[in-house]
N, C-alpha and C positions, 0 to 999 in steps of 0.2 A: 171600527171598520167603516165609520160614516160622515170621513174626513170628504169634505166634495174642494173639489181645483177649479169647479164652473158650477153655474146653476144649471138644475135639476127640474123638469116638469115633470105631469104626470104621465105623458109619452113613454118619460125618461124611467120613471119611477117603474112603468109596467114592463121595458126592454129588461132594466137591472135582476126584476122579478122574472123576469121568464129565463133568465141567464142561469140564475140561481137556480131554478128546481129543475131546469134540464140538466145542470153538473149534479142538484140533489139525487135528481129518479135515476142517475147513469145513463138517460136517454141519450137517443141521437136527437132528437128534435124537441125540444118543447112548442107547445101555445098557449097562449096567453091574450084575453078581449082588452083592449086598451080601456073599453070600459070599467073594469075589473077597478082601476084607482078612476081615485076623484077625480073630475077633468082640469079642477081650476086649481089642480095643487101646483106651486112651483116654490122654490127654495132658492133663494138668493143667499143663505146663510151660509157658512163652510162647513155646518157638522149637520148632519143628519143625526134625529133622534130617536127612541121608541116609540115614542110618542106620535111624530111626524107618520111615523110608516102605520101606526093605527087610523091616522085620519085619512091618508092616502091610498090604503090598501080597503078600499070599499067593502071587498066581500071574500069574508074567511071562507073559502070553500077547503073543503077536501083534495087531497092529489091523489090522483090516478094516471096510470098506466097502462097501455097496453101493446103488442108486438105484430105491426104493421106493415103489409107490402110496399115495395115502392110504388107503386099505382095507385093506392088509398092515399100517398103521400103527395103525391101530382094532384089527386083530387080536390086535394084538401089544398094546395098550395093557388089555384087555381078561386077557390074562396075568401082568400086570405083579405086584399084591398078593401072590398064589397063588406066584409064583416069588422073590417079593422081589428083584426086576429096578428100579435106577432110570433114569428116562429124561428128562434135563433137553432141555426143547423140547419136550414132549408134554404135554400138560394135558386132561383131556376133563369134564365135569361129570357130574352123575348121574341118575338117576331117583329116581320115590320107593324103588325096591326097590335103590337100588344100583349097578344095570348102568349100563354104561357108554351117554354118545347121542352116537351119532355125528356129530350134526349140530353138535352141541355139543364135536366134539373141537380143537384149535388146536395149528398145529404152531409154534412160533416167534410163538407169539401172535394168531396169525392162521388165521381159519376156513381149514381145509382142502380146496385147488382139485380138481375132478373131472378127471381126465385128467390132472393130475401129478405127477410125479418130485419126491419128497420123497431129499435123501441121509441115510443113516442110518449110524453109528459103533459098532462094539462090539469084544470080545476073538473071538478064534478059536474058542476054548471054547463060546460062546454063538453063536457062528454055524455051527459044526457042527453043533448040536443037544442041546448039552449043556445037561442037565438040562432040557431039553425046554422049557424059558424061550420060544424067539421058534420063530413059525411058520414052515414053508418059505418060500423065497420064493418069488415070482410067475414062472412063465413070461416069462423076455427077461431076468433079473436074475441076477444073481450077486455074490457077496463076491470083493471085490479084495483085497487082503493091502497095505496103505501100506510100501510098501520104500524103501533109499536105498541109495547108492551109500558104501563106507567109504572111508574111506582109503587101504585099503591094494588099493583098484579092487575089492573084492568086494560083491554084493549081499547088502544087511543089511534084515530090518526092522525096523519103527517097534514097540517095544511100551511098556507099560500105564505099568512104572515108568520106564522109560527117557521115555516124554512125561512122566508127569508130575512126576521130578525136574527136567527140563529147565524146565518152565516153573513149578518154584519155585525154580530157579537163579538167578536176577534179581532182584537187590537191590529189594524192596517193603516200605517200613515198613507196610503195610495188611495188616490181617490177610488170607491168598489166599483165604479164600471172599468176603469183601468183594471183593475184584481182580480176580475173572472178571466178565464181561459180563456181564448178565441172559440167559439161552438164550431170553427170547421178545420180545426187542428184534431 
């Protein structure tokens, strides 16, 4: 699945990743620091390797979840530039000055409902507080940590490079940013 039709940075490399674990965590939104991969990765070759995404993908964190108003999602979308945070499923339009309008934000494509539970996907890192990237959460919410059960009967969890060499482990002649779904479908 790491057939590429164009070269690949590591912009590129952190957009593909934040794709993948918001179809992984069934969120509406993922984020993702573009810091998260190396800066000076880029890839003129046509396959992406295992290997490649170990030296690209900087820091194994954990994935978490958790189920967030759309007004935590305005807040957080409003940080985004400033921390260089991507967050595929969040789109909001501008003003003439720039600032973000809320009325105008769309989570998954779609104007953002009053009184509901948006889920949202990111690393541990950023849901600690690192780098001061996303806002506390709301009163009643909290990060879940997406765990699984190994083999050998112990609890493991899900993280960054582990989803997403898994889901370019699957034979794709398409290059994978082609291959993800659209996030506002």
């Amino acid at each position: 699945g790491g057939h590429l039709e164009r070269p690949i940075d590591g912009e590129g490399v952190a957009q593909l990743a934040a794709q993948i674990v918001r179809e992984f965590a069934g969120a509406d939104v993922a984020f993702l620091n573009i810091e998260a991969v190396e800066n000076s990765f880029e890839m003129q070759r046509e396959q992406l390797t295992q290997s490649d995404f170990y030296v690209a993908l900087e820091y194994d964190e954990p994935l978490v979840v958790a189920d967030v108003p759309a007004s935590w999602l305005f807040e957080a979308q409003g940080q985004l530039e400033e921390h260089r945070i991507l967050a595929p499923g969040l789109t909001t339009t501008t003003d003439e000055d720039d600032d973000p309008v809320e009325e105008d934000m769309r989570i998954r494509g779609r104007a953002a409902v009053p009184h509901a539970l948006y889920r949202v996907a990111t690393i541990r890192f950023l849901a600690a507080g690192g780098d001061e990237a996303l806002p506390d959460l709301p009163e009643g919410s909290h990060w879940t940590t997406l765990e699984h059960t190994a083999q050998d009967g112990s609890l493991r969890y899900y993280s960054l490079r582990e989803v997403v060499l898994d889901a370019l482990g699957h034979v794709d002649e398409r290059d994978p940013r082609d291959a993800r779904p659209n996030p506002n479908d």
